[in-house]
N, C-alpha and C positions, 0 to 999 in steps of 0.2 A: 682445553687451553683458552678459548677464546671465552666461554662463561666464566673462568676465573679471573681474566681478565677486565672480563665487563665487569666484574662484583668487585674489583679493587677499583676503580672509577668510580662505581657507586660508592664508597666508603672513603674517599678522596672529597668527592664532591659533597658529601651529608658534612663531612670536617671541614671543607671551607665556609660552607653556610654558617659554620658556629663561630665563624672566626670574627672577632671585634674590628678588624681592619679592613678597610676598603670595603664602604656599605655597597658601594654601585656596584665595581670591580667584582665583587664576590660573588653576584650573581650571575656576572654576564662569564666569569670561571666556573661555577659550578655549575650553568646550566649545559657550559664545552664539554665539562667531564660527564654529566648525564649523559650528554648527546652520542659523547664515543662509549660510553655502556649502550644503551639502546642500539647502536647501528653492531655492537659487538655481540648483544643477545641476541639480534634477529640472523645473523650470521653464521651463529652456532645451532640456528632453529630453537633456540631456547624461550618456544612462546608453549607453551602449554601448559594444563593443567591437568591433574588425574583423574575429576568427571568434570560435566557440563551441568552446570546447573540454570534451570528452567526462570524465567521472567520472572513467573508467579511468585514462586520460591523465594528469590534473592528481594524479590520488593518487600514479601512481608518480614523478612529476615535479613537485613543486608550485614554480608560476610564483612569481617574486618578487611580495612586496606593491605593490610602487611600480608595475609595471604596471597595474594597478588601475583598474577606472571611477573616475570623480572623486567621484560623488555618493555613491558606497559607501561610498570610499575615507573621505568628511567623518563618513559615521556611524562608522566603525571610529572615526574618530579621538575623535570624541564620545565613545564607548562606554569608550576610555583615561581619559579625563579623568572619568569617573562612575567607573568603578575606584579611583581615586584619591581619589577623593572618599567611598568607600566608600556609593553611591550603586545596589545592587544591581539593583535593580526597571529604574533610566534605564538603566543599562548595558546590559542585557536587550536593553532595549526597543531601543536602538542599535545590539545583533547585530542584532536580527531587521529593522530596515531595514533593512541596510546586504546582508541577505541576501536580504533581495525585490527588492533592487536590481539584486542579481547574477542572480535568477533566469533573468534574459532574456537574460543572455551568457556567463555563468562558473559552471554546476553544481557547481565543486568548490570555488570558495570559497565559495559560499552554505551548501552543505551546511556549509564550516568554519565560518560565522557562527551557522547555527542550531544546532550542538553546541555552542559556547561560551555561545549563550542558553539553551537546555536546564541546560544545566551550571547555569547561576549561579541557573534556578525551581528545580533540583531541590534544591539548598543552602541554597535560602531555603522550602525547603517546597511548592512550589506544583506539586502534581504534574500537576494538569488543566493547567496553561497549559504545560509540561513535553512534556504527552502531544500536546498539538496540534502543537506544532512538530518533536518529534521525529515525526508521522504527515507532516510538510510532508518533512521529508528522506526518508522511506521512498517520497513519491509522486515525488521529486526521483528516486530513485534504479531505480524500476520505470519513467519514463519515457522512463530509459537504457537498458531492457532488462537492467539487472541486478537481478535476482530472488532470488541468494540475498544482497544487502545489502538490497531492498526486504524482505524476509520477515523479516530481522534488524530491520531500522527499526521495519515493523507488530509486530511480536512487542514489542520495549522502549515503541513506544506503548501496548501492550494494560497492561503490565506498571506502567506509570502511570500510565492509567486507573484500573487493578483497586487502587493503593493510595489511593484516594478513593474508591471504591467506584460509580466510573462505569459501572455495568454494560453500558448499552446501546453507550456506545463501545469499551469493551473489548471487546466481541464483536464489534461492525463491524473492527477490528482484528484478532482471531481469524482471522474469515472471509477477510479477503484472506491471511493466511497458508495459511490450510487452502488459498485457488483455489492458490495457486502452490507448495504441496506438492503437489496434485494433478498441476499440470504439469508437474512435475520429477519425475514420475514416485513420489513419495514417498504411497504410497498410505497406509501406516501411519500417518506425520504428519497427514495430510488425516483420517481418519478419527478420531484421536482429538483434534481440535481441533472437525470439525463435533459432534461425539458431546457436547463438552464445553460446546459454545457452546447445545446443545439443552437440555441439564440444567437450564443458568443462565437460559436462556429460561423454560423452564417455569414457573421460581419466579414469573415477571412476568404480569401477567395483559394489560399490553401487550406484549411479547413472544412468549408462548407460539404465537401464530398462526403465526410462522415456523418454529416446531417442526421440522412436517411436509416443507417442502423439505431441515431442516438433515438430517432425518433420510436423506430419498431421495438426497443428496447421499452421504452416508456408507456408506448403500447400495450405491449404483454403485461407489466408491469399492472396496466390499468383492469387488464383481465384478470389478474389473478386477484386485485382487490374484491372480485365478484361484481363489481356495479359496471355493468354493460351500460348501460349510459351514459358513464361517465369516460367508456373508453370510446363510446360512437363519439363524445363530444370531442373529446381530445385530438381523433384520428380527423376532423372537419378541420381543427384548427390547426393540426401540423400539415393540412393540404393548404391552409389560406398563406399560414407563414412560409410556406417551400413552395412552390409553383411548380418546384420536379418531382415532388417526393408520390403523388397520387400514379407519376408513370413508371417509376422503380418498381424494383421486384420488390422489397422491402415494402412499398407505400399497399401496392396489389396486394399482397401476404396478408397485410396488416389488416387490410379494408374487406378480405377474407374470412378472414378467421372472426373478426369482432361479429358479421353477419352469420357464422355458423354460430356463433354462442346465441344471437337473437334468436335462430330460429330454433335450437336444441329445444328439445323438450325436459320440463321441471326436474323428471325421474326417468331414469328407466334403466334396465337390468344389466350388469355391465358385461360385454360380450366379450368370447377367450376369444385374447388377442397374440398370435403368435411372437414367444420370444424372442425369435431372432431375427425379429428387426433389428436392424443395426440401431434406431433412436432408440429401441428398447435394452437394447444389453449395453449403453452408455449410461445409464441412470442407477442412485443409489435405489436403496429401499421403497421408501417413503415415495419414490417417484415413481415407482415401477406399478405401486398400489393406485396412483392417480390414471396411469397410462391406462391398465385396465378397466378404470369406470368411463373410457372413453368410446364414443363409437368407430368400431377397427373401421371403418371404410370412410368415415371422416375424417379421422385423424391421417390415413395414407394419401388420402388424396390431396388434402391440405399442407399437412407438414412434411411428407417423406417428398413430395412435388418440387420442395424450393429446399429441401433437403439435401437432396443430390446435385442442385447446381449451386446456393449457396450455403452451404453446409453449417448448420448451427450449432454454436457450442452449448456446451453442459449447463451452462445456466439459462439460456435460450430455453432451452426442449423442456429441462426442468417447471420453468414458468409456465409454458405452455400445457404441460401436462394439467398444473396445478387448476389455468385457469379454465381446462376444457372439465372439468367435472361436472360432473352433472347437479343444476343448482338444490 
């Protein structure tokens, strides 16, 4: 009842639009009648579609509009008729449902809704409401498994944040760029984003507390590029810029571990290390292969030591494995 309802609204509203009379009037009626279509489709739960289809997919092929959920379908149409109306803010507002609608069956047009919302804050000024929805399409796009459009997304969120001068989100934004430079291997990237988010910490006196991970982050980070020199230098200089960071557990780990890679030896034979360590049965593949070219009684005394009090996550141990190899 209530879908046939909504679909006569929508067929109401598509006939006002074509109507010759009342150029203003017509749109601020048809965008009424979309409105009680859409609040009538989501009512009857009438948002779905019969599969999902993937980012990749829909970008190199994008499905015709008219396939469409119905309830999306009534905002896009709304969001026409506030265009028209030169009605910026409602039009917005109408991507962006028309794209939490999609969220649940269609990735690739939602992401196309929230870049046309983005679009119209960022033209009207409003970079914070700007930066949320472009972070909505970057989490949209890292839940696909694609990382370098997520890392594109967080980075243009960081990016208007930082022109309202939102600092703490701009960094939370940072930091998912810096994790997924790190996983793509881009140790460079990752280090001069954690290095950069630590700076801007600093200044905040709610902030600065995270200093010390953003610092051991960049650290590791430094180890795993292989050039131990470059991570002694680094670790000198995150003690000159933190005056606390050499007495943390983090600064001690850090200033740790960069001296055991000093003193490791070039080669040597790599030792069966038992698997069930717990940092061993967290790690994929590829990581479990590096864990065992490490030496087991360096590596427990080192990492399983601040393991247990501050427990490192999956990309922590990962790096760590990567950089303790033997060079």
């Amino acid at each position: 009842m209530g879908s046939e309802a909504a679909r006569e609204q929508m067929v109401k509203g598509r006939k006002k639009l074509t109507s010759w009379f009342g150029f203003g009037s017509k749109y601020e009626d048809a965008a009424e009648m979309f409105s009680k279509a859409a609040n009538l489709f989501k009512v009857a739960k009438n948002c779905a579609l019969p599969a999902r289809e993937s980012v990749v997919k829909l970008h190199a092929h994008p499905p015709a509009r008219a396939t469409g959920d119905e309830a999306a379908e009534a905002f896009y149409e709304i969001a026409q008729c506030h265009l028209k109306l030169n009605s910026a803010h409602e039009a917005a507002e109408a991507y962006k449902d028309a794209a939490v609608c999609y969220k649940k069956t269609n990735l690739g047009r939602a992401i196309e809704h929230y870049k046309e919302a983005v679009q119209i804050h960022i033209d009207t000024g409003k970079f914070t409401t700007a930066a949320k929805l472009q972070k909505e399409i970057a989490e949209l796009y890292e839940a696909e498994s694609n990382l370098s459009a997520a890392m594109e997304g967080f980075q243009q969120a960081a990016d208007y944040y930082a022109a309202e001068d939102a600092t703490s989100q701009q960094s939370q934004c940072l930091l998912k760029v810096a994790g997924f430079a790190a996983q793509t291997l881009d140790y460079k990237k990752a280090i001069e984003l954690y290095e950069q988010v630590a700076m801007t910490s600093l200044e905040s006196t709610l902030l600065k507390w995270s200093v010390k991970d953003y610092y051991l982050r960049a650290g590791i980070c430094h180890l795993a590029t292989g050039d131990i020199d470059s991570a002694t230098r680094a670790y000198s200089r995150y003690a000159q810029c933190d005056a606390t960071f050499e007495s943390t557990r983090e600064g001690t780990f850090l200033k740790q571990i960069v001296q055991a890679c000093l003193c490791r030896p070039s080669a040597q034979p790599p030792p069966r290390v038992p698997h069930t360590s717990r940092c061993a049965q967290r790690l994929p593949a590829r990581a479990t292969q590096a864990y065992e070219a490490l030496d087991a009684e360096q590596f427990t005394d080192l990492v399983q030591a601040y393991d247990e009090v501050s427990r490192l996550d999956p990309q922590k141990t990962t790096l760590l494995l990567v950089s303790g190899q033997p060079g």
